[in-house]
Legacy VTK file of the C-alpha trace (Angstrom):
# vtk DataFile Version 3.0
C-alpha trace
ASCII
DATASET POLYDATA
POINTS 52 float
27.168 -102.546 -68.828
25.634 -99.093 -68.618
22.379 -98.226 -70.799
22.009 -94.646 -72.338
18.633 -93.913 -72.822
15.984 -91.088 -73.986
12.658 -90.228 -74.800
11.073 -90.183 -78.545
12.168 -86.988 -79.725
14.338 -86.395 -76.508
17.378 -84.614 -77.067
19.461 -85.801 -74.435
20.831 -89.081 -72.870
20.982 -90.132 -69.416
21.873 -93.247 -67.941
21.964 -92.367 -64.096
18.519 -93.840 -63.064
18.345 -91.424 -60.104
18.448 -88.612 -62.276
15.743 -86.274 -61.472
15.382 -86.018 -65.678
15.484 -89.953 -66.371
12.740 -90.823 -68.667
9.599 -92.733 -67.180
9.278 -94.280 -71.013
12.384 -95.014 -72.918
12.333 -94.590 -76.655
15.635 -95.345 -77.410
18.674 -97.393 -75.405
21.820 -98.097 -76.209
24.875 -99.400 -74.677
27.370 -97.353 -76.508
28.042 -94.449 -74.901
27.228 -91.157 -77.212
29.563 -88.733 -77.768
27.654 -85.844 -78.004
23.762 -85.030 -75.875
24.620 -86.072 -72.186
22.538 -85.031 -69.680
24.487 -82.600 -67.351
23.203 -83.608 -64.541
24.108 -87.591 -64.835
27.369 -86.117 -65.782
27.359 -84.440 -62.415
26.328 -87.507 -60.409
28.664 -89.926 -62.727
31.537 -87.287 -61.445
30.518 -87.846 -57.567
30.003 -91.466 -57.963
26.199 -90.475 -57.126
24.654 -92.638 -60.256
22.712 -94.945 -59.022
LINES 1 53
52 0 1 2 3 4 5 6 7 8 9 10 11 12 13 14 15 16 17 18 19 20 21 22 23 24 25 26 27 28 29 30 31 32 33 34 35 36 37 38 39 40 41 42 43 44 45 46 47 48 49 50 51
């Protein structure tokens, strides 16, 4: 099960935890994805199978 996750006020979600944007402190997690607010580059990785 994958967790989405930002920061408080963050306005996008990432979920690859070597993304060089992943949030040190996570406001907000869910394990839906959203449709809408991705963070390119964990859509980039996700793409490459490079999400770690």
């Amino acid at each position: 099960m994958t967790d989405y996750v930002k920061t408080l006020g963050g306005a996008e979600y990432h979920w690859c935890k070597n993304c060089s944007k992943y949030p040190s402190y996570i406001a907000e997690r869910t394990t839906i994805r959203p449709e809408e607010h991705l963070c390119d580059e964990c859509l980039a990785n996700e793409g490459g199978d490079d999400c770690n």
